[in-house]
C-alpha positions as CSV (number, residue, x, y, z in Angstrom):
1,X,-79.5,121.5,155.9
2,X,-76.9,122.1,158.7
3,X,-73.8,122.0,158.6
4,X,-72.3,120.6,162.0
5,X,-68.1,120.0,162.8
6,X,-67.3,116.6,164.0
7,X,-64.5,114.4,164.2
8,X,-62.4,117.2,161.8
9,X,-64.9,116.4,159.2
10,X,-67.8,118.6,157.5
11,X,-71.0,116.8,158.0
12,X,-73.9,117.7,155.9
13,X,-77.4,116.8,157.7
14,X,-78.1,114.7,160.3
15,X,-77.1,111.4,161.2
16,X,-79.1,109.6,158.9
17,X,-77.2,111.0,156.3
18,X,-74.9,108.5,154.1
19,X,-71.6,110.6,154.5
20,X,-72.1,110.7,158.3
21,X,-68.5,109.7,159.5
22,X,-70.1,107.6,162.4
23,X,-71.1,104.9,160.2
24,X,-69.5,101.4,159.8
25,X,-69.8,101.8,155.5
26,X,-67.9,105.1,156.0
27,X,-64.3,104.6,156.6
28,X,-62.0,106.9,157.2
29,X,-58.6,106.9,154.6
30,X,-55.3,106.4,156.4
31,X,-52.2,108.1,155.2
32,X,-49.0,106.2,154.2
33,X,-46.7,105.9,157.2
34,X,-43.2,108.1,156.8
35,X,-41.3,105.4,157.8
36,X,-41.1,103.6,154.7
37,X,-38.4,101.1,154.3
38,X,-36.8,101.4,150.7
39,X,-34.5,98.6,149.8
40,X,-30.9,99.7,149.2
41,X,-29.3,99.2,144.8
42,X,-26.2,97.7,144.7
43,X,-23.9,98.8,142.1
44,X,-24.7,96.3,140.0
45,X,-27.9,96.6,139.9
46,X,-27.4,100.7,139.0
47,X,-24.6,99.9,136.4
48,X,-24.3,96.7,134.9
49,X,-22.3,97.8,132.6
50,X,-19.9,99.5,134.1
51,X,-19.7,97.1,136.7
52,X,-19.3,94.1,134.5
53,X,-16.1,96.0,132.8
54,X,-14.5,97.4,135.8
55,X,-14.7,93.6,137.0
56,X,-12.7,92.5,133.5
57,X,-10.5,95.8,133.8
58,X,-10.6,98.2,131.5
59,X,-9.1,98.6,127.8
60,X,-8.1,101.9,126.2
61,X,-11.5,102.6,125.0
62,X,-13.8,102.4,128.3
63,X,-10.7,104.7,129.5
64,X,-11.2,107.1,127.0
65,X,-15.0,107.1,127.7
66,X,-14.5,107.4,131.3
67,X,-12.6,110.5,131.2
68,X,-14.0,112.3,128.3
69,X,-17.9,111.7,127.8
70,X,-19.8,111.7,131.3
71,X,-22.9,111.0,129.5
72,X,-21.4,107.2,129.2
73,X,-19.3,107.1,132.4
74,X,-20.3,105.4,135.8
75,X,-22.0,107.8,136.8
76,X,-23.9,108.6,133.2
77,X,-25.1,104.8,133.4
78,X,-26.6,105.8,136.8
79,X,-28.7,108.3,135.2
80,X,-29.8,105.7,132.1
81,X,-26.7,107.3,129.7
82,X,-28.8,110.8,129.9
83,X,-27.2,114.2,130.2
84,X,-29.7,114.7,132.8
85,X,-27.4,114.8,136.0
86,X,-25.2,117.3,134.2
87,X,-28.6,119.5,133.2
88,X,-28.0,118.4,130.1
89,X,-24.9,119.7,129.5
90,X,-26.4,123.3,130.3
91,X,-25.1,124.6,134.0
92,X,-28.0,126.8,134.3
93,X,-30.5,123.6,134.0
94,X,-29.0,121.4,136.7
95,X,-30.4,122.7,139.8
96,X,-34.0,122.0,137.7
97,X,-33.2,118.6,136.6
98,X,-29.6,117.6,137.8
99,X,-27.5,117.0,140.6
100,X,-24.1,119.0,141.8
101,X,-23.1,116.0,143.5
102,X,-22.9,113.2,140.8
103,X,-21.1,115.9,139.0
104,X,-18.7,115.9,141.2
105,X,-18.2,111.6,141.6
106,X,-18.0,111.8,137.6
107,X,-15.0,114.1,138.2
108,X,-13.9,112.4,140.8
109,X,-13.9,108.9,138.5
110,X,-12.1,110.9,135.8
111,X,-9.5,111.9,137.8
112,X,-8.8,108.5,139.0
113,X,-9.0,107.3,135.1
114,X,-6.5,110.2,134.2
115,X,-4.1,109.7,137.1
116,X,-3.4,105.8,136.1
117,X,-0.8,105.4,133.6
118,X,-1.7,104.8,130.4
119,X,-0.1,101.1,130.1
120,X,-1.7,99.7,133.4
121,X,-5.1,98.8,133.4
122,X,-7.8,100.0,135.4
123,X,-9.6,97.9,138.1
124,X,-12.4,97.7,140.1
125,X,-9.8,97.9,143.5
126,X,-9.0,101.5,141.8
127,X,-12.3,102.7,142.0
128,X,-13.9,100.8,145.2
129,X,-13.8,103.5,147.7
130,X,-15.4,106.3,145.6
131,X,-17.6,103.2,144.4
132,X,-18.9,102.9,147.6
133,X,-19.5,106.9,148.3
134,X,-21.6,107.4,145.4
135,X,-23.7,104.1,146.1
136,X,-24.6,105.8,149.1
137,X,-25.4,109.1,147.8
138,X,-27.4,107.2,144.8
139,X,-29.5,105.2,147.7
140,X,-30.0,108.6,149.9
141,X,-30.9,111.3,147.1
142,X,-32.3,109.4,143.9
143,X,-33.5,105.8,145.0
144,X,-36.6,106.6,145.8
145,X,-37.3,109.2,142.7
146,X,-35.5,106.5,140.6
147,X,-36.6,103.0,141.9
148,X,-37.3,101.7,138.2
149,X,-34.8,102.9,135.5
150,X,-37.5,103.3,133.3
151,X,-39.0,106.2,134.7
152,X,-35.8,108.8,133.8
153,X,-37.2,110.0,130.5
């Protein structure tokens, strides 16, 4: 048998030979194109909880979990109420399995949380901007990795 180069592909024989990549039966597999469009999540979508409380205003217990467990804050519901983003609470795992970034939003939505006086209620309005920042670090980084909530664990 010979072995003969043709079209990028190894053909084995002559033409008569079933894998010959001449033939109709024989078609060659197309790759996905790059420029896939992914649909954009809301925030509503990514946290109904959270979104469904900031939109009532907080009491003194969200508060409480906002500033002082990130497994449960905004951004923990992002990441299905895992210590995953955070490396699961161990610094040296979240480069493996985390993210810096949402790290830092969490912070960034504690310090918002911490900086409100204790009387006043906390609103969506307080939170809209950063809201809106981490939405669109969520939809460029961890959309596509993430489409289904399902598929963290």
């Amino acid at each position: 048998m010979k072995i003969k180069f043709h079209n990028n592909c190894f053909v084995y024989g002559r033409n008569k030979d079933k894998n010959y990549p001449g033939k109709e039966e024989n078609k060659q597999l197309k790759l996905p194109s790059k420029n896939i469009v992914t649909k954009s999540i809301t925030f509503k979508e990514l946290c109904p909880i959270w979104s469904k409380k900031l939109s009532l205003g907080l009491d003194r217990v969200d508060k409480f979990m906002l500033e002082e467990d990130s497994k449960y804050c905004i951004v923990g519901e992002a990441w299905k109420f895992s210590g995953k983003y955070s490396g699961y609470y161990l610094a040296v795992l979240i480069p493996f399995v985390g993210c810096w970034t949402c790290i830092k939003y969490a912070r960034k939505f504690t310090k918002i949380s911490k900086n409100k006086n204790e009387k006043e209620n906390l609103a969506r309005s307080d939170f809209e901007t950063l809201i809106e920042y981490f939405m669109t670090h969520w939809n460029e980084k961890h959309v596509n990795k993430y489409k289904n909530k399902k598929e963290f664990l």
